[in-house]
DRENZA-963757 format. One record per residue: residue in one letter; z, y, x of N, C-alpha, C in turn. Coordinates in steps of 0.1 Angstrom, whole numbers, plus 5000, padded with zeros to 4 digits. Atoms other than C-alpha are relative to their C-alpha. Example, Ala and Ser with C-alpha at 12.3 -4.5 7.8 and 13.67 -1.06 7.14 Angstrom:
A500049885009507849555123500050125009/S500049894991507149895137500850114992/
//
This chain:
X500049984986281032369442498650035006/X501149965001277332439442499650115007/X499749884990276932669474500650135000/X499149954998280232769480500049985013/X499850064986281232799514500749885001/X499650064991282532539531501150015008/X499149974995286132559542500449885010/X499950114998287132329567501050025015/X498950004995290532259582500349965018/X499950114988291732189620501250045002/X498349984992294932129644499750105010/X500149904989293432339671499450114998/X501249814997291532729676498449945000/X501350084994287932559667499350135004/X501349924997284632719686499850094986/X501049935009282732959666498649905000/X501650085001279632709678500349905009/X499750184987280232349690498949924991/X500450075001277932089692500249875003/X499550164994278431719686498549904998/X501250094997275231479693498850124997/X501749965002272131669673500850114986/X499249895013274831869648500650115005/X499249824997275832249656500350054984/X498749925008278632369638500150075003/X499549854996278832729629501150014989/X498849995009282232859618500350175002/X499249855002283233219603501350024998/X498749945004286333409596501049865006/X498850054989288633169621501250024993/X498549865005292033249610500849834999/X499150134998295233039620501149994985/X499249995009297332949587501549944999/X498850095005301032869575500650004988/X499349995015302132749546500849905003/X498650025006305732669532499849824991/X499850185009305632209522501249985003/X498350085000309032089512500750065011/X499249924995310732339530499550005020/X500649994983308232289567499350104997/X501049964999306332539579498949915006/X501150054992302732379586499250115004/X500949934996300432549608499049925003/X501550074995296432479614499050104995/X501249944995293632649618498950014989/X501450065011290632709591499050075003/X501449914993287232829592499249944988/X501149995009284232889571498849925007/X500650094985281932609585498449924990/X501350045006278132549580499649915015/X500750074984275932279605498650004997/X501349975000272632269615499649845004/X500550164994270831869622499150065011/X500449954992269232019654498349904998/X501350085006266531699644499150044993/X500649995022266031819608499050135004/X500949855001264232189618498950005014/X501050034991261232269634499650155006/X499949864989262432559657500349985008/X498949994993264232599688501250104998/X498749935002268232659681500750045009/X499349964991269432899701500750084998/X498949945006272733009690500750065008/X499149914996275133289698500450104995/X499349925007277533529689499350104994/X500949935005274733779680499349984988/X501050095011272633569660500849934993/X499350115005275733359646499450024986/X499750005010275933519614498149954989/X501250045000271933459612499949904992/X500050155001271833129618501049944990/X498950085008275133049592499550014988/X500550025013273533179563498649974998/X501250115000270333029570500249864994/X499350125002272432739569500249954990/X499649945015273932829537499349954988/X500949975011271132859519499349885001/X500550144998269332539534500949894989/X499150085004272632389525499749994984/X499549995018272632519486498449954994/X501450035006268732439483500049824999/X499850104999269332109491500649904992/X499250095014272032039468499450034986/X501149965013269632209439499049864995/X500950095002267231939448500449854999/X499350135005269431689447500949954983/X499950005019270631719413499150024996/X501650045008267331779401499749854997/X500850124996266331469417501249894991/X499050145012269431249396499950074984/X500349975014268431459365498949944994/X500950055006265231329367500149864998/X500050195001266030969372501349954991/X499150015013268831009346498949974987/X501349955007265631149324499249814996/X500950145001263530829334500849874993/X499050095005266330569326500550024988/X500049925018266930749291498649974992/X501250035010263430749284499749835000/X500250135002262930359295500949954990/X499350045009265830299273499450004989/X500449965014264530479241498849894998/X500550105004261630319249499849864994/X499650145006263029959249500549984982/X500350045015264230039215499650064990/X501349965009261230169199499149914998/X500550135004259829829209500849924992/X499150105009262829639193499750014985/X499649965013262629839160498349964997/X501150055006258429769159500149884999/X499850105001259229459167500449944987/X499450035006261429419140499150044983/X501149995010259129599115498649935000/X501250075001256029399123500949824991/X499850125004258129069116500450044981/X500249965009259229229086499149984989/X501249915008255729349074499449854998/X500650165000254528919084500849974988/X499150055009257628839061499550014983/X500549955014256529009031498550004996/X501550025004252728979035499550094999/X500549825004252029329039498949995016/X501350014989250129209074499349905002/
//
């Protein structure tokens, strides 16, 4: 799933650009769908849908039909950098927790060779 768009379903015609508190939602390719369940037609609405945290950036967002497509794959790409760095960031702390492991039993096994080495008189 690793920046793929973003598909994301409704019951009504959403905006191309609605904002809710400090989040602007941009949505492409709109398009009303129906598909054939257990013999219903369902209908609803989908769209290609990236947001912006209006908090998070250190510009003024001033969106519109012009600039939409701008602003979405800006988005995009924020979006897919983000998830890059977030897997990174649990590879490393996978990494760390692997290595304190090994570690732990590289002390068990000296451990075990020093008592050894006392045993036999070799130290």
């Amino acid at each position: 799933m690793k920046g793929e768009i973003i598909l994301t379903h409704f019951s009504n015609e959403p905006d191309k650009i609605e904002q809710i508190g400090s989040t602007v939602y941009l949505r492409k390719n709109i398009e009303k769908v129906e598909e054939k369940v257990d013999g219903e037609t369902l209908e609803y609405w989908q769209a290609d849908e990236e947001k912006i945290n209006i908090n998070e950036v250190d510009f003024d967002v001033n969106i519109n039909d012009k600039n939409l497509d701008d602003y979405f794959e800006w988005a995009r790409e924020r979006r897919k950098k983000e998830e890059e760095k977030r897997i990174a960031e649990n590879r490393y702390q996978d990494l760390v927790k692997l290595l304190k492991e090994q570690r732990k039993q590289d002390e068990t096994i000296d451990d075990a060779l020093e008592l050894i080495f006392e045993e036999e008189g070799l130290i």
